[in-house]
C-alpha positions in Angstrom: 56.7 19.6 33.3 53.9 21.0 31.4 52.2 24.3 32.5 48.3 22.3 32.5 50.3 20.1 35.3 52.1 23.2 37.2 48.5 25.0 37.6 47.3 21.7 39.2 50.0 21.1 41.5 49.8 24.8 42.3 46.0 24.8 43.2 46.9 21.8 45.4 49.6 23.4 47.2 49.1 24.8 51.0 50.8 27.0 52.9 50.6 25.7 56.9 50.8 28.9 59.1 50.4 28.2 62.9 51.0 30.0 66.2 53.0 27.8 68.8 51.2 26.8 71.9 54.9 27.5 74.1 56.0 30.6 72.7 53.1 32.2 70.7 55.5 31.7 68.0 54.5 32.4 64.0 55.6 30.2 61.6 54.7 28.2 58.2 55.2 25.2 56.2 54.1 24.1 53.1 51.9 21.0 52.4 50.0 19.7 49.6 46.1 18.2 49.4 46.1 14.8 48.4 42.6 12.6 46.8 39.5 15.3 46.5 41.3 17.9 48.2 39.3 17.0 51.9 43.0 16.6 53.5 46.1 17.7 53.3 49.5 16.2 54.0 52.6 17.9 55.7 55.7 17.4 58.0 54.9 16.8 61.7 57.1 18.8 62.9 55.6 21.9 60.8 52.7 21.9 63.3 53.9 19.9 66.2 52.8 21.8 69.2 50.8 24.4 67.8 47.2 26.2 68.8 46.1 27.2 65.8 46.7 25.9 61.9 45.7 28.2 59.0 45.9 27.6 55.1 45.9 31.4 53.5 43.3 31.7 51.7 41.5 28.2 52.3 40.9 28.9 56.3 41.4 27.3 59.1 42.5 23.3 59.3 42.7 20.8 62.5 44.9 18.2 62.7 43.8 14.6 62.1 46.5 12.4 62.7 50.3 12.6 63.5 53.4 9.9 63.4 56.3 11.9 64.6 58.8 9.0 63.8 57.9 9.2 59.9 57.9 13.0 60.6 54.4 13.2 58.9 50.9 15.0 59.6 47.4 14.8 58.0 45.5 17.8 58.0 41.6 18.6 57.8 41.0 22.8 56.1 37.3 23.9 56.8 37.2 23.6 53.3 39.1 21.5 50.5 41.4 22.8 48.4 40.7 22.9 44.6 42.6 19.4 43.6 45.0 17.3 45.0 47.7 15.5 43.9 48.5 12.1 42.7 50.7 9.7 44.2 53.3 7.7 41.7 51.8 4.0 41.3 54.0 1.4 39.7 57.9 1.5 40.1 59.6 3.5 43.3 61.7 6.4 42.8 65.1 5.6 41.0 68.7 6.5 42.2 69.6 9.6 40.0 65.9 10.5 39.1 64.6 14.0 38.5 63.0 15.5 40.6 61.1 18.7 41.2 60.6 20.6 45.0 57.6 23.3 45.3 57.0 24.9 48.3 57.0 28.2 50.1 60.3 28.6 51.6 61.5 31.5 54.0 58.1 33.3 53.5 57.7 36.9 54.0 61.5 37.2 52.9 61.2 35.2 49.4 57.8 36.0 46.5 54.8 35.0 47.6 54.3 32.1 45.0 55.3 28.7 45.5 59.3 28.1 44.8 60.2 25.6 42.4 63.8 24.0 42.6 65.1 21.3 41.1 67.5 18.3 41.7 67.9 14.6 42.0 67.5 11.8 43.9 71.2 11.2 45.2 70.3 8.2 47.7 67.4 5.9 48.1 68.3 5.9 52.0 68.6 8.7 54.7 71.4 9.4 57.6 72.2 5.9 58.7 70.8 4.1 55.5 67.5 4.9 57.5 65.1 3.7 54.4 62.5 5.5 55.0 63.5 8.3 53.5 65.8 9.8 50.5 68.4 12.1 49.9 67.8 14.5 47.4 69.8 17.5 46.1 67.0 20.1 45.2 67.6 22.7 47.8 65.3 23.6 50.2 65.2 26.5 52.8 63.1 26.9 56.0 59.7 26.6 55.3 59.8 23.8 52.3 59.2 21.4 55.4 55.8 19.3 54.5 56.1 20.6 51.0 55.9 17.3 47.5 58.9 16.1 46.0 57.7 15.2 42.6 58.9 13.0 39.2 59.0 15.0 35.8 55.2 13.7 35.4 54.3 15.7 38.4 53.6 12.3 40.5 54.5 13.1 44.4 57.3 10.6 45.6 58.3 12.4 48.4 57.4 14.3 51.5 60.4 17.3 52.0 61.5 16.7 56.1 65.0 18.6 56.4 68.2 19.2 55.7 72.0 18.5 56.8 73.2 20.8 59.5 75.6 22.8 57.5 77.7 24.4 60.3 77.6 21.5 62.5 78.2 19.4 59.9 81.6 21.7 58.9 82.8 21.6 62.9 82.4 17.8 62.8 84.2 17.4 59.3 85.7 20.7 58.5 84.2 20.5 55.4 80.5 22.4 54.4 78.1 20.2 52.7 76.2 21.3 49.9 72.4 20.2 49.1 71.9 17.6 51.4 68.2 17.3 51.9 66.0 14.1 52.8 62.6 13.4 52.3 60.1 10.8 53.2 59.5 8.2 50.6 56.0 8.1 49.1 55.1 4.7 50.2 55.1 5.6 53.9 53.0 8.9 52.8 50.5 6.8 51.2 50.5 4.0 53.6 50.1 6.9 56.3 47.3 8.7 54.6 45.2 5.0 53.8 45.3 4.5 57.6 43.6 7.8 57.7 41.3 6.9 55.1 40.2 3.3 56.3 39.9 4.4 59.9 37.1 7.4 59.1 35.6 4.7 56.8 35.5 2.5 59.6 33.5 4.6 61.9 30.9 5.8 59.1 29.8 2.1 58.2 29.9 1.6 62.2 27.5 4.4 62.1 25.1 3.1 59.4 25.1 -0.9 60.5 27.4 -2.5 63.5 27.5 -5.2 61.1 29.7 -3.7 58.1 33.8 -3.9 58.9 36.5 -3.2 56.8 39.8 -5.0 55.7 42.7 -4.6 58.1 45.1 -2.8 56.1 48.7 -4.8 55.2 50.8 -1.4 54.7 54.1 -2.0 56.5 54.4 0.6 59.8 57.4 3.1 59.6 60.5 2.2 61.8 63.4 4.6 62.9 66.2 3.3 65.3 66.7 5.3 68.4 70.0 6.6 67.1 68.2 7.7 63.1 65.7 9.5 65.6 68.3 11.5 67.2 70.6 12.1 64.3 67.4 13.4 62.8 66.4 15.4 65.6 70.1 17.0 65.6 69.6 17.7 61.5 68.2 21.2 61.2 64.7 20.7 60.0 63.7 22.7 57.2 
């Protein structure tokens, strides 16, 4: 990955600090700006319940739109970030691709900069052959929640979501698993975020002429089964 790409990616990169509304709880997430920089993408569950969002540095950020089955949020900072990054077009992800994780795990504890690791893609499905998301062996830590998987080129196809439950996992199996991570695949990101797109569209044209509509958009809706949904809500989300 050249170093013209990693100062991109890193001016698109957010760190997602919010208070929780039930506990008055700090935490943080990362997430990553996506088109002109207007809106950012992270995990749901990175700001699921809380008060108040804040990007360091960028301000303050409300909340657009949520899908807590695909485990993904949309956010809006009071003001965009500096670039945003580019979704992969033409062929998915590949089993046994390269692929790069940024993010700001365990922040506070680790440096301040984002955290690069590195991996593969080990399976094109999640817990349960649940196909919206993949398994992936870059490790990630608390905090890398929300954060872009990314090719060698430094094209997003993935949204980080969580990892395997080591110590449950090892009272289940009696065995500890290693770098078991999943993320969401790109296509329901990008479906996700043109849903965004189309729908504040929408209600600028119905502002200029009650005449103008848009295209209803054909991108597939994200399914879980009710038992992925609570295997996923057992896996300890990162």
């Amino acid at each position: 990955m050249r170093a013209s790409w990693l100062v991109r990616i890193f001016s698109a990169l957010a760190i997602a600090a919010f208070i929780s509304s039930w506990a008055d709880a700090k935490s943080s997430g990362s997430g990553f700006a996506i088109g002109d920089g207007t809106f950012v993408v992270t995990a749901n569950h990175v700001v699921r319940g809380c008060t108040t969002i804040n990007i360091p540095d960028v301000g303050s950020a409300t909340l657009v739109k949520s899908d807590p089955r695909a485990d993904l949020a949309i956010l809006r900072p009071s003001r965009p970030l500096a670039a945003g990054l580019r979704f992969r077009s033409g062929h998915p992800v590949r089993l046994g691709e390269e692929i790069v994780v940024i993010g700001y795990p365990l922040r506070g504890l680790l440096s301040s900069p984002p955290t690069i690791t590195t991996g593969i893609v080990s399976s094109l499905a999640g817990i349960r052959d649940d196909r919206t998301e993949m398994q992936i062996s870059a490790p990630v830590q608390p905090g890398n929640s929300g954060g872009p998987v990314l090719d060698r080129a430094g094209n997003v196809v993935g949204v980080v979501q969580s990892k395997l439950d080591a110590i449950k996992t090892a009272e289940i199996t009696g065995d500890i698993p290693e770098n078991v991570n999943f993320a969401v695949h790109s296509a329901i990101v990008t479906c996700f975020s043109i849903h965004i797109h189309s729908a504040m569209t929408s209600v600028y044209l119905r502002r200029r002429s009650q005449y103008l509509k848009l295209p209803r958009s054909h991108c597939p809706r994200s399914s879980l089964s009710s038992a992925s949904t609570s295997i996923w809500r057992r896996r300890r989300q990162t």
